[in-house]
C-alpha positions in Angstrom: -15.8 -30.7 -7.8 -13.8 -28.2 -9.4 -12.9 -25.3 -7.2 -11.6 -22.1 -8.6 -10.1 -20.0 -5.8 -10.1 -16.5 -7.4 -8.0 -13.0 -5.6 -9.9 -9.8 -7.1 -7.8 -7.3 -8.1 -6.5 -4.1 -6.0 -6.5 -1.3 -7.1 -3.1 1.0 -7.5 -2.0 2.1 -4.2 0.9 2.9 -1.5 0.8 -0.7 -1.1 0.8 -2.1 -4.6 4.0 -1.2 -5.3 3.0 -1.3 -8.7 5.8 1.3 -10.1 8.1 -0.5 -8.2 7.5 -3.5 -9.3 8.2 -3.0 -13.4 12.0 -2.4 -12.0 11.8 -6.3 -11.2 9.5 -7.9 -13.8 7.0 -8.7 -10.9 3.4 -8.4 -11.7 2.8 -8.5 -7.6 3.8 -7.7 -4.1 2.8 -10.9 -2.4 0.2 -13.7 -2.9 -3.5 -15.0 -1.3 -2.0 -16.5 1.8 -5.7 -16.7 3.0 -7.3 -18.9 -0.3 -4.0 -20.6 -0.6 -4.8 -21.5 3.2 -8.5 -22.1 1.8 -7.5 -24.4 -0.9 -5.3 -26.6 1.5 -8.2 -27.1 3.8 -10.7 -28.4 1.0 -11.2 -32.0 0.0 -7.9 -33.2 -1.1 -9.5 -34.9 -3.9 -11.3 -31.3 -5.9 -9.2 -30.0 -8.7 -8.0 -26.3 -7.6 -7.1 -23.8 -9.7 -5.9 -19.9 -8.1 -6.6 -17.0 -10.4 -4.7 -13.9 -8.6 -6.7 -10.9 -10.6 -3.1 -9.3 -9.6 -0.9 -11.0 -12.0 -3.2 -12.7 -14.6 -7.0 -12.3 -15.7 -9.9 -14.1 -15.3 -10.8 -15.8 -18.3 -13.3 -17.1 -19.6 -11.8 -20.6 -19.6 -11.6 -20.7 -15.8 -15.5 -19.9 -15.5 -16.2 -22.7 -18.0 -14.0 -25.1 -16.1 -14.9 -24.4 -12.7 -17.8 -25.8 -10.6 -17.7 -23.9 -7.5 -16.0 -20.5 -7.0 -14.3 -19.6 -3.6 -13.6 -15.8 -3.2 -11.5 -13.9 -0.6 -11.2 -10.1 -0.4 -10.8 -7.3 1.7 -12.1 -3.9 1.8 -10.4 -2.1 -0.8 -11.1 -4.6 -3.4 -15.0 -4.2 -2.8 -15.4 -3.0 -6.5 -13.6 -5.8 -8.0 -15.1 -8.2 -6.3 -18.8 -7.8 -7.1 -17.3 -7.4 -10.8 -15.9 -11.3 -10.1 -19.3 -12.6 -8.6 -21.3 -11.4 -11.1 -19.5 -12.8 -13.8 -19.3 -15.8 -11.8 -23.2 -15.8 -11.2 -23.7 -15.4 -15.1 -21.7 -18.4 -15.7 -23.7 -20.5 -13.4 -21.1 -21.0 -10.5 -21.8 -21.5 -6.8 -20.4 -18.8 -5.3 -18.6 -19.2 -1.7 -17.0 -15.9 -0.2 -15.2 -15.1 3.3 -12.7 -13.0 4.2 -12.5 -9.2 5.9 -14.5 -7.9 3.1 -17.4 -10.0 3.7 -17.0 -10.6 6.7 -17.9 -6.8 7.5 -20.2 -6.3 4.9 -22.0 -9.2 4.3 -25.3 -7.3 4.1 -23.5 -5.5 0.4 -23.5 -9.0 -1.3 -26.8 -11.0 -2.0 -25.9 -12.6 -5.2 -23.7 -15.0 -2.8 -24.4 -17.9 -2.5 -22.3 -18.8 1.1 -20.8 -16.1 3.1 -18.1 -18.4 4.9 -17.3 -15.3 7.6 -14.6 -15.0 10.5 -11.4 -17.3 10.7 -11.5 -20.2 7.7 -10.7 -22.6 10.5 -14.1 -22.5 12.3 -15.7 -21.8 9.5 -15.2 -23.8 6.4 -15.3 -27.2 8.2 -18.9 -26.7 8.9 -19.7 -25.8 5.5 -18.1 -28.4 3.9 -20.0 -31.4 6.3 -22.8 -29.4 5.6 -22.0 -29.2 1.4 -21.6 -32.8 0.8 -24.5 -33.3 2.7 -26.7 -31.3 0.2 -27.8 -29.1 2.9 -25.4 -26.0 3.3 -26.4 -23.0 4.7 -26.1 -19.4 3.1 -24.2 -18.1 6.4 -21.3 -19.7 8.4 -20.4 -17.3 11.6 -18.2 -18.0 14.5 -18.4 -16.6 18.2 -14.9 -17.8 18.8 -11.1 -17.8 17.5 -9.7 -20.7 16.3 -6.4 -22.5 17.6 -3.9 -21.9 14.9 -1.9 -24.9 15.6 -4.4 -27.3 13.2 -3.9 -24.7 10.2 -2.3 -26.5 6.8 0.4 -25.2 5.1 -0.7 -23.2 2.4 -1.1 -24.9 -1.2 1.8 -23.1 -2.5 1.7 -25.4 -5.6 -1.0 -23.4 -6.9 0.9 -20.1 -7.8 3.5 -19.4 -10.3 6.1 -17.9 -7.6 8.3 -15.9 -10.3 5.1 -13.7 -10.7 5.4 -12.3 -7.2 8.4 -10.0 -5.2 7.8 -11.7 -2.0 6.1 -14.6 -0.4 4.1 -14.0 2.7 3.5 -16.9 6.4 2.1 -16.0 9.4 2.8 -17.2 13.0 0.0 -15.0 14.9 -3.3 -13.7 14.5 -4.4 -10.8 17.0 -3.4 -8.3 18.9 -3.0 -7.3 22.6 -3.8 -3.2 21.5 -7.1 -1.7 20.6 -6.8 1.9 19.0 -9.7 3.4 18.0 -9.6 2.9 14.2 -8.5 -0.5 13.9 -10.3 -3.3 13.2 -7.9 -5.9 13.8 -9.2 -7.1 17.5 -12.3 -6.6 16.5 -12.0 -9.6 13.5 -9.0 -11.4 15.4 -9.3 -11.1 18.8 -6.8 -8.9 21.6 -5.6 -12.2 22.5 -2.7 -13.5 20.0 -2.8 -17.1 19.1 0.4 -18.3 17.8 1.3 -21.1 15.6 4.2 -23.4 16.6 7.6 -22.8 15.8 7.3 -26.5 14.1 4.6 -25.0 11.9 6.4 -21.9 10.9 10.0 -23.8 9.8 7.4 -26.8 7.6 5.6 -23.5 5.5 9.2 -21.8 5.2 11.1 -25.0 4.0 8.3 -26.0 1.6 9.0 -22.4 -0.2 12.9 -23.2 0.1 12.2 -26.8 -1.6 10.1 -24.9 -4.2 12.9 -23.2 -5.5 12.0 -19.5 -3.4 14.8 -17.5 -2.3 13.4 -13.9 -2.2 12.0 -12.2 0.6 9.0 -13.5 3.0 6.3 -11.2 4.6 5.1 -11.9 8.2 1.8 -11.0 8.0 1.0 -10.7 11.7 -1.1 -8.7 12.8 1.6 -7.7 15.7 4.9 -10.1 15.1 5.6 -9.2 18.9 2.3 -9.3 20.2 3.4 -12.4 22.0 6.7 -12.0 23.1 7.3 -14.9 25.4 6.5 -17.3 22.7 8.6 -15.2 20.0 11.5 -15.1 22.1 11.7 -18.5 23.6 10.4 -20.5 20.2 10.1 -19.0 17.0 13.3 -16.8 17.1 15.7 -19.3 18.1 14.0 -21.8 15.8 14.2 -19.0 12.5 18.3 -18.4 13.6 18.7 -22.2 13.6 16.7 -22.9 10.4 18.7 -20.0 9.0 22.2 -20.7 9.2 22.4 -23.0 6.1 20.2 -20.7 4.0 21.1 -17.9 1.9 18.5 -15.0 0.8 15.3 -15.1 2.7 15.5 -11.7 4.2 12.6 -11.2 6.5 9.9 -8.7 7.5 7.0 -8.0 9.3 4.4 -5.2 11.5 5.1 -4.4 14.2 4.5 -1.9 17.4 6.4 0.7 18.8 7.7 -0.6 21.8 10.1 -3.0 20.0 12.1 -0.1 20.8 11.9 -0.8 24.2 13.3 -4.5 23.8 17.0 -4.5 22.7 17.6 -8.0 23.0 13.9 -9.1 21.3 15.6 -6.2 18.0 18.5 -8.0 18.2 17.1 -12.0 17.8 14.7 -10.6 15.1 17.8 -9.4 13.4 19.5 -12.6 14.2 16.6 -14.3 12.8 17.4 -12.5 9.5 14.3 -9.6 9.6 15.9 -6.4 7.8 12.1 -4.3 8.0 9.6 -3.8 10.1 6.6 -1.5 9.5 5.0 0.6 12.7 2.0 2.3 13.1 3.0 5.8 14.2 -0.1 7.4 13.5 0.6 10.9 14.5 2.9 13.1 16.6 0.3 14.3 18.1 0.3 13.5 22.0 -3.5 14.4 21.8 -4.8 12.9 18.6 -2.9 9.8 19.9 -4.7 9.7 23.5 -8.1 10.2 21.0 -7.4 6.9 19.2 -6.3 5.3 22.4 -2.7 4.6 20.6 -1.8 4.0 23.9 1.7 2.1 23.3 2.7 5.4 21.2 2.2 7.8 24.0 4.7 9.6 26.5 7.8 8.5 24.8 10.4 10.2 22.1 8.8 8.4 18.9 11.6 10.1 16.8 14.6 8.1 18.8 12.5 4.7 19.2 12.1 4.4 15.2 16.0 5.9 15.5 16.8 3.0 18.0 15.7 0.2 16.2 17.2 1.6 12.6 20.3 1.6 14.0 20.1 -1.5 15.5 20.0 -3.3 12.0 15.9 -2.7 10.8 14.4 -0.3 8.3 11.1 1.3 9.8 8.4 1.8 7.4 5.7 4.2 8.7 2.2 4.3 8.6 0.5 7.9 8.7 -3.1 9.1 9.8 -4.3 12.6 9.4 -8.0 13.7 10.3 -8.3 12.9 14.1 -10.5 15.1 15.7 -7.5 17.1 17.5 -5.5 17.8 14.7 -5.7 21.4 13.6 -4.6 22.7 10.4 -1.2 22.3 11.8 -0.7 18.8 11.5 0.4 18.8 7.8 3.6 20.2 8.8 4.1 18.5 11.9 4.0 15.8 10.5 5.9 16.4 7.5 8.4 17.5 10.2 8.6 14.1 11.8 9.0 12.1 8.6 11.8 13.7 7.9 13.8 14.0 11.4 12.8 10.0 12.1 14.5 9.3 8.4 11.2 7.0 7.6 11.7 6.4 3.7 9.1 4.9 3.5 6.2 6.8 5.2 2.6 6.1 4.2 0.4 8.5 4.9 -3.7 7.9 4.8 -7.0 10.1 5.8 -8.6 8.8 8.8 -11.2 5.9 8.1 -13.8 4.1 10.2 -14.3 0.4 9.6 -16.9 -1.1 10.8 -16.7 -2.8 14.0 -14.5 -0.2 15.3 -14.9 1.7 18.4 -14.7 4.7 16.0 -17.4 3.4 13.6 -20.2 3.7 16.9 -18.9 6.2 17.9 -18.7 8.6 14.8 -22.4 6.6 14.0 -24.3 7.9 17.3 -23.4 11.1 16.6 -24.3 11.3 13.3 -21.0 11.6 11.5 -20.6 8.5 8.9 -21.3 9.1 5.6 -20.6 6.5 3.2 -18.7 2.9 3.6 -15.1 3.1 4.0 -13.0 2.8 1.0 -10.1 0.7 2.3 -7.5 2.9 0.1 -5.0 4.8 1.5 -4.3 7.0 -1.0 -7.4 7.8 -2.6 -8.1 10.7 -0.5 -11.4 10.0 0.4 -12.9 9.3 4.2 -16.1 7.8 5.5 -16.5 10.8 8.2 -17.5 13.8 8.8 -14.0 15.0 10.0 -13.5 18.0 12.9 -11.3 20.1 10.5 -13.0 21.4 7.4 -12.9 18.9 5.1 -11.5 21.2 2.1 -8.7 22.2 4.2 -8.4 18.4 5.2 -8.0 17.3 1.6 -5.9 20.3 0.5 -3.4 19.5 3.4 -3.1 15.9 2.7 -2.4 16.2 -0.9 0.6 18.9 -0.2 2.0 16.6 2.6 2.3 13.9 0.2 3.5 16.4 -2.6 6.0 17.6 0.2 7.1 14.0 1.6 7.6 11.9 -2.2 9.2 15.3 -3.9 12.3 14.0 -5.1 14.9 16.9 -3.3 13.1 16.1 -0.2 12.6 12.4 -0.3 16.3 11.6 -1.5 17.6 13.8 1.3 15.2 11.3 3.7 17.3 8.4 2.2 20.7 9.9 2.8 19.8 10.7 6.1 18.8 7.2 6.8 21.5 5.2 5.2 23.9 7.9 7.2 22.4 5.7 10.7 21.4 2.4 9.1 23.5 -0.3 10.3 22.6 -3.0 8.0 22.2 -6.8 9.6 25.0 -9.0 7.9 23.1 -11.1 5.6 24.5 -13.9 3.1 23.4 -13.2 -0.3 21.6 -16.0 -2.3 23.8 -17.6 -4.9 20.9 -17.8 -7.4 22.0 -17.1 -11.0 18.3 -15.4 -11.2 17.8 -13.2 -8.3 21.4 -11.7 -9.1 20.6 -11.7 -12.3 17.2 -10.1 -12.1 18.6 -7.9 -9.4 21.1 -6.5 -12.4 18.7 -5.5 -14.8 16.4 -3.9 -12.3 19.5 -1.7 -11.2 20.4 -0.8 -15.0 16.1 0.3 -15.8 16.7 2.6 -12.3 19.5 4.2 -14.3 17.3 4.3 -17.7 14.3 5.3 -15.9 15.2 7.8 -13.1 19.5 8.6 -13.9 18.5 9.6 -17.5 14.5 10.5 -18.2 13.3 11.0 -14.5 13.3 14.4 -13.3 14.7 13.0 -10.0 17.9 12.4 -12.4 20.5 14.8 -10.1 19.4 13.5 -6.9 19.2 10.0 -8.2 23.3 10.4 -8.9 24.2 12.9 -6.1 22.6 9.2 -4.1 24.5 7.1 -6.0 27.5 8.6 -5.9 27.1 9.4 -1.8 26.4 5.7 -1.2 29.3 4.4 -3.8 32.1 6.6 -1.5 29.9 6.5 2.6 28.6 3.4 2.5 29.3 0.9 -0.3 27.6 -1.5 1.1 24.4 0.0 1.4 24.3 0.7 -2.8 21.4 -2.2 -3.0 19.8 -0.7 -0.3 20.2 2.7 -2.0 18.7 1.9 -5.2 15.5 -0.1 -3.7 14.4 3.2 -2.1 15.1 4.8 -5.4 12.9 2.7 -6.9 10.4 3.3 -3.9 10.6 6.3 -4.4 9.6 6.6 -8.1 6.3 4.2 -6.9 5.4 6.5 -4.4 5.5 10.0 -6.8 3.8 8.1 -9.7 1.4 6.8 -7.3 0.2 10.4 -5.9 0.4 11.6 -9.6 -2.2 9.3 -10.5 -4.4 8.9 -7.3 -3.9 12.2 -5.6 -3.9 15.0 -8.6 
């Protein structure tokens, strides 16, 4: 059987990087890490072929090869994806789909043939017995979570790895929190289930064999949600596996109280993790009690994201406005904390409610959804019926980002920073390539924002800073540049 294993595409947001990524020739972030798990876990014997909508089309040819198509989405590429199954229904494919997308909504796509929902691992086993029996069924559900200690490494032989800026593993799946508007536990589970540290080294060294020596993604849902096994296995396993390698600089999501672990900062920095990205929601005390962002409360958020900066780890920042308790205020609080934390790159979003959610039945009982969620978070749109008029909502959330990504105020956020930053030693990959592609993206940021961007001044005032306070941190300096231009190009085009 030929199976096509086929990404939709998403659509341009904070997360795309898809300004960014014209600096380096990349047509995408990161690849499928859930169909390239997929494709390793079907009969070893099917042809496979991955179409990532994100870096190449679906063509024709695929549709006319292909027997059976395997989909995999999440919310935000809902559009795309009924685009893909209908042209996949046309061209007489049976059509198998799982992943967060379906899994929440499975009710939104008839045409499919089997909704393989929840974890792959309990799933897709069933289906296949059940396939080459000539009897599957349309739905495959599971009550539990799966031990992650039998999942394959993913079929990275299906991608074309120059196409993509980073390559993405996971060691854990859950999370030990529950706020309000996140439907993480609800999917994964509060309980994290970890892979082995055995498991972990096999995925990274069949990337290093492959020839990859850019940066790799933990996709956890919470890297430290369980710390005892982090400490004691992974960790020490990624600074042994890491002393002969150069290149691989790390990253991952994280929560807040990493801040309250110097020795688990320093073994991730170690380890060689150089980011982390933290839900800070809000510095509001009260809208943070609301969403029951409990690990964010009754502490000084602006020195814990300063703590672990200085300590050797970028913080990215995710944003919410539109809790119940935030007043008309908020826009400039939290403008305000942005720029005393020295979070470059700070993504802010209108408050959604997935489904499954505390929030969802909530907001539901009382009346108060009003379309599906969008998934976007930068689209300004919301599936409630917010507290706070909802013109004045919209109006303040476009000026904060206006405010935030303006170039005078967003270079001044990356000075700041790098004035702290105390950047983990890392040995830089001898690869002709990287350096080489690494070169050419450093003379477009010239082109692009030193000569025809109107950020030009602050673009040299931060060169010329970084070249004379901290030399070493001009690499550093010109990624958040180029971050930078993403960001503004983005609101331009989404947030107008």
């Amino acid at each position: 059987m030929n199976a096509l294993l086929i990404y939709p595409e998403i659509p341009n947001t904070f997360w795309s990087f898809k300004y960014a990524l014209q600096f380096i020739r990349k047509k995408a972030v990161s690849p499928p890490l859930g169909l390239l798990t997929v494709a390793a876990m079907l009969p070893p014997e099917w042809p496979k072929c991955l179409v990532d909508m994100n870096v190449e089309k679906l063509a024709d040819e695929h549709l006319r090869w292909a027997d059976t198509a395997f989909i995999s989405a999440m919310t935000v590429q809902r559009e795309s994806a009924h685009g893909v199954i209908a042209r996949c229904k046309a061209a007489g494919l049976r059509v198998v789909a799982g992943g967060p997308l379906f899994t929440v909504e499975p009710d939104a796509f008839d045409e499919v043939d089997h909704l393989v929902l929840n974890e792959a691992e309990a799933t897709l086993p069933p289906f296949l017995e059940d396939l080459a029996r000539g009897r599957a069924k349309r739905i495959y559900r599971s009550s539990g979570f799966p031990d992650l200690e039998g999942t394959p490494i993913p079929l990275w032989e299906l991608l074309d790895l120059d196409r993509y800026a980073t390559m993405n593993v996971q060691f854990s799946r859950g999370c030990p929190y529950d706020c309000d508007f996140c439907n993480v536990t609800a999917l994964l589970g509060h309980r994290p289930r970890t892979k082995t540290a055995a498991q972990v080294i096999l995925e990274l060294d069949s990337l290093y064999a492959l020839g990859w020596r850019g940066g790799v993604f933990f996709v956890d849902d919470n890297f430290i949600g369980h710390k005892r096994r982090l400490k004691t296995e992974l960790l020490p396993a990624l600074i042994e596996w890491k002393r002969d390698k150069r290149g691989f600089p790390f990253s991952t999501e994280i929560s807040i109280n990493l801040a309250d672990d110097p020795e688990l900062i320093q073994m991730m920095v170690e380890a060689g993790f150089s980011s982390v990205f933290i839900g800070i929601e809000t510095p509001s005390e009260d809208s943070l009690a609301e969403c029951s962002k409990k690990q964010n409360l009754n502490r000084d958020l602006v020195e814990d994201v300063k703590r672990i900066q200085r300590a050797g780890l970028q913080v990215q920042g995710g944003f919410i406005v539109g809790f119940d308790h935030d007043t008309p205020s908020i826009f400039q609080r939290q403008f305000e904390f942005i720029q005393r934390s020295n979070i470059v790159t700070a993504m802010v979003g209108l408050l959604q409610a997935p489904p499954g959610t505390r929030l969802y039945e909530r907001l539901r009982k009382a009346g108060r959804l009003v379309s599906r969620m969008s998934g976007d978070n930068v689209d300004g749109t919301t599936n409630i019926i917010p507290r706070m008029d909802i013109d004045t909502l919209r109006r303040g959330y476009k000026q904060l980002l206006k405010q935030i990504y303006s170039p005078k105020v967003y270079y001044r956020r990356v000075m700041a920073f790098l004035a702290e930053y105390q950047p983990p030693k890392m040995r830089v990959p001898l690869d002709a390539h990287l350096i080489l592609e690494h070169l050419l993206a450093f003379l477009r940021s010239i082109y692009r924002l030193g000569i025809l961007g109107a950020e030009r001044v602050y673009y040299w005032k931060l060169l010329l800073w970084t070249l004379f306070r901290r030399p070493r941190l001009l690499p550093t300096a010109i990624t958040l540049a180029i971050y930078g231009y993403h960001f503004r190009k983005t609101c331009e085009m989404r947030v107008s």
